[in-house]
C-alpha positions in Angstrom: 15.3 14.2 -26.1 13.7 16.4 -28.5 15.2 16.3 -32.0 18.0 14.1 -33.3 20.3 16.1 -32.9 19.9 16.1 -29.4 20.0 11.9 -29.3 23.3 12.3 -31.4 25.2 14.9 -29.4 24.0 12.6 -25.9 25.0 9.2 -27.8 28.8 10.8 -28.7 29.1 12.3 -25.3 28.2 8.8 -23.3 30.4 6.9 -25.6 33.0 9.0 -24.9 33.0 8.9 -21.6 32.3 5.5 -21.4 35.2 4.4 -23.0 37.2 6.8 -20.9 36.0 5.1 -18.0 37.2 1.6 -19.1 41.0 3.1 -19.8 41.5 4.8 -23.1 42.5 7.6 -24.2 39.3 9.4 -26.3 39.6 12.3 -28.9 37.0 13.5 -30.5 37.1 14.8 -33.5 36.6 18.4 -34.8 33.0 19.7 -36.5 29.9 18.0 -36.7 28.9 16.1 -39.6 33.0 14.8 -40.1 33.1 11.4 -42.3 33.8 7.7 -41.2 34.3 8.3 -37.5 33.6 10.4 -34.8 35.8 9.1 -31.9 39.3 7.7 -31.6 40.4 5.7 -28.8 43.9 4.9 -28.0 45.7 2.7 -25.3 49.3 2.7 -25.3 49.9 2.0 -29.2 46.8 0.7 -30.5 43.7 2.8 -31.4 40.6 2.5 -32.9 38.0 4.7 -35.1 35.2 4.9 -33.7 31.2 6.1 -35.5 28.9 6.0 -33.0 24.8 6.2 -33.8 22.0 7.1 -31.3 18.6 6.0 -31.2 16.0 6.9 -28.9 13.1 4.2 -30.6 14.7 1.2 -30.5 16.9 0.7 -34.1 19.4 2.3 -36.4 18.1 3.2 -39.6 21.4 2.5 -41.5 21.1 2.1 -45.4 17.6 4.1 -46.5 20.2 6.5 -48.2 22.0 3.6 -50.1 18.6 1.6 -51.2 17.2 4.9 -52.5 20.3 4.6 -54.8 19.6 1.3 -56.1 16.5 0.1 -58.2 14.2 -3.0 -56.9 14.7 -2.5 -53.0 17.6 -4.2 -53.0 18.3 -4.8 -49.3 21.8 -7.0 -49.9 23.3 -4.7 -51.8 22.3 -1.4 -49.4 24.1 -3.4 -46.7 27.3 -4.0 -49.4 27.2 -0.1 -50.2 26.6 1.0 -46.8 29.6 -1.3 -45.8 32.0 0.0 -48.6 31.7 3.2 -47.1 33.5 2.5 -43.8 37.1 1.8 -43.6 38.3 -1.4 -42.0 39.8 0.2 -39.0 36.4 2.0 -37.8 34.0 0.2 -35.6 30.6 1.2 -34.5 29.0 2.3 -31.5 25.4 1.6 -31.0 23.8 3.9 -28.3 20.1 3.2 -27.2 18.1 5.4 -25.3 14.6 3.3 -25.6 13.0 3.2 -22.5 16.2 4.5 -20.6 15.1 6.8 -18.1 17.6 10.1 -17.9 19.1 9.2 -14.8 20.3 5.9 -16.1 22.5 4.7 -18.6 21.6 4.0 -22.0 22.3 0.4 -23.2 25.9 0.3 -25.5 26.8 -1.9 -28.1 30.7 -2.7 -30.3 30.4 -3.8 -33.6 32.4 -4.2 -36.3 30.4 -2.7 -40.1 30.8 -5.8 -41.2 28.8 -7.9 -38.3 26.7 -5.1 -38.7 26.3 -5.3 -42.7 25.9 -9.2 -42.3 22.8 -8.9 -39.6 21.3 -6.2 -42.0 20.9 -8.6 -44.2 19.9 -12.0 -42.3 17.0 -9.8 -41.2 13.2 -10.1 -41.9 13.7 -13.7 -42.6 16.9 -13.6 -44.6 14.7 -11.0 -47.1 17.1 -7.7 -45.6 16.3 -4.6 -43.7 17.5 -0.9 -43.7 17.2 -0.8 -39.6 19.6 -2.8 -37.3 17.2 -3.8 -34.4 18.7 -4.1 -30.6 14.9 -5.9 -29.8 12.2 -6.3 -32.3 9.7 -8.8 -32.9 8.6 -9.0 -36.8 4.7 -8.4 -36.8 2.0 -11.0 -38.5 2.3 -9.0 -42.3 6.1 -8.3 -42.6 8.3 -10.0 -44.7 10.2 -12.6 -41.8 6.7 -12.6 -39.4 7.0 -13.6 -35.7 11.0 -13.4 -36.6 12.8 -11.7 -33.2 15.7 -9.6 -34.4 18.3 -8.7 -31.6 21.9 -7.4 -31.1 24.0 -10.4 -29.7 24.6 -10.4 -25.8 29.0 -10.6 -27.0 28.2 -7.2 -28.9 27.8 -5.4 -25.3 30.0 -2.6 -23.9 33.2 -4.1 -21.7 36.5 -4.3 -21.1 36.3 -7.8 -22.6 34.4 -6.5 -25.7 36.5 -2.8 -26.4 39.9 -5.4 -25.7 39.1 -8.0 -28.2 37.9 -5.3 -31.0 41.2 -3.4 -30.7 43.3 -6.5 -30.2 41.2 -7.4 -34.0 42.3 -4.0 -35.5 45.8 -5.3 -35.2 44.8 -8.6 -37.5 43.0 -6.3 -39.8 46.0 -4.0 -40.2 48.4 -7.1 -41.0 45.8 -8.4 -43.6 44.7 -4.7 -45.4 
């Protein structure tokens, strides 16, 4: 994929389809560039916003925007700002295209902003990053050295996974 553009049309596309393939119902929503999601998916009653994120080099570069707001390179509260910025109901998708040849299918992850916000900031030895890693070893200089960042195995596209996420919306709509 050339530009970024490109990995973010290919990473909507695949999630869409993907999650038409497990069952639900997928709209997509009108314009590029739209705030808080880009999907929904529906199945009977429930739905579920989705934002998905591409990467072709192996992490999401999440919060730079937020830390260049803040003074001190304050990683925690990148992650809180970042987080405050997506509503309850939204989840994201996580689409890798490292070392995914283009006849195969890229690796797909579910995760809630806030398990997202939470391994943000456990990362580089507790000290925070801006990049949610999928596989990443910390080299010998970096703050959190030899650390090995990785998505959890739970965090995978499924039927189990999609289930229990929408199945959570319900919770979080009883408790907002």
């Amino acid at each position: 994929m050339k530009t970024n553009w490109h990995v973010a049309t290919a990473a909507e596309a695949i999630a869409a389809a993907q999650f038409a393939r497990y069952g639900y119902d997928v709209s997509v929503q009108y314009g590029a560039n739209q705030p808080e999601y880009d999907l929904i998916i529906a199945n009977d009653d429930r739905t579920l916003k989705i934002s998905v994120k591409g990467s072709k080099d192996g992490g999401w570069g999440l919060t730079q925007t937020q830390l260049s707001r803040i003074r001190n390179a304050n990683y925690y509260a990148a992650a809180d700002l970042w987080l405050r910025r997506h509503r309850p109901r939204t989840i994201l998708c996580l689409v890798q295209f490292k070392d995914v040849r283009e006849d195969e299918m890229p690796r797909i992850y579910l995760a809630w902003p806030r398990e997202v916000a939470e391994r943000l900031k456990a990362a580089a030895g507790g000290r925070g990053d801006t990049i949610l890693w999928e596989d990443h070893t910390r080299g010998p200089r970096a703050a959190g050295a030899g650390q090995i960042e990785s998505l959890p195995a739970s965090w995978k596209i499924g039927a189990e996974r999609i289930s229990a996420l929408i199945r959570m919306e319900d919770v979080i709509a009883l408790s907002a």
